[in-house]
N, C-alpha and C positions, 0 to 999 in steps of 0.2 A: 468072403471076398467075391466068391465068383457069381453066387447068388445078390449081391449087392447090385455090382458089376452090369450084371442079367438084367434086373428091373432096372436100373434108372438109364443104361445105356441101349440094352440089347443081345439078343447073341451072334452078332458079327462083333462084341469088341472083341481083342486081345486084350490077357490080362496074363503077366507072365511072374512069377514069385521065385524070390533067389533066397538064399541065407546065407550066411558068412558067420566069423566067430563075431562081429561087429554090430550084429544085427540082421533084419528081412530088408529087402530090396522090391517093388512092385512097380512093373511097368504095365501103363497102362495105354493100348492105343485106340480110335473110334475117332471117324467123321465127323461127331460133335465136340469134339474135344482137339487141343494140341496134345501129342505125343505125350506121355510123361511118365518120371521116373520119383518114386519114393523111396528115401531112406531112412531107415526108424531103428534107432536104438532096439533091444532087447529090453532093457525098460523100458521104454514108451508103447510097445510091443505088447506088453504086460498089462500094462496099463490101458490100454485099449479093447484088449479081448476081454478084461474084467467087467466091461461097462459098456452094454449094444448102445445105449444112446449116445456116450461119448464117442466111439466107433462111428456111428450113421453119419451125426454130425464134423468129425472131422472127414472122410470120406465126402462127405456133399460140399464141403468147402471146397477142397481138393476139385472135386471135378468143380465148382463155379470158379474156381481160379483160373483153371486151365479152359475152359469152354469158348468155343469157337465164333 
């Protein structure tokens, strides 16, 4: 994540990762973006570190969602 984070933002973003029994939490903040907060299952979680490309590509949506 933080290496993701790195390239496509920079390193002045913040990137902040919780857990819970519910799942990972990742906030993410940076001057090209709005603020933002993800919540992901434990499977979806799963499901995502299995597969960098599925990974990259939700991550790059995620930040063109949010982008400023």
């Amino acid at each position: 994540m933080d290496n993701f984070v790195l390239f496509h933002l920079g390193s002045d973003a913040r990137v902040e990762v919780g857990s819970g029994e519910g799942g990972l939490s990742v906030e993410i903040s940076h001057l090209r973006v709005k603020s933002f907060r993800l919540e992901m299952s434990w499977e979806r979680v799963r499901d995502l570190a299995g597969d960098d490309e599925l990974l990259e590509d939700f991550l790059l949506d995620q930040l063109t969602i949010h982008r400023r």
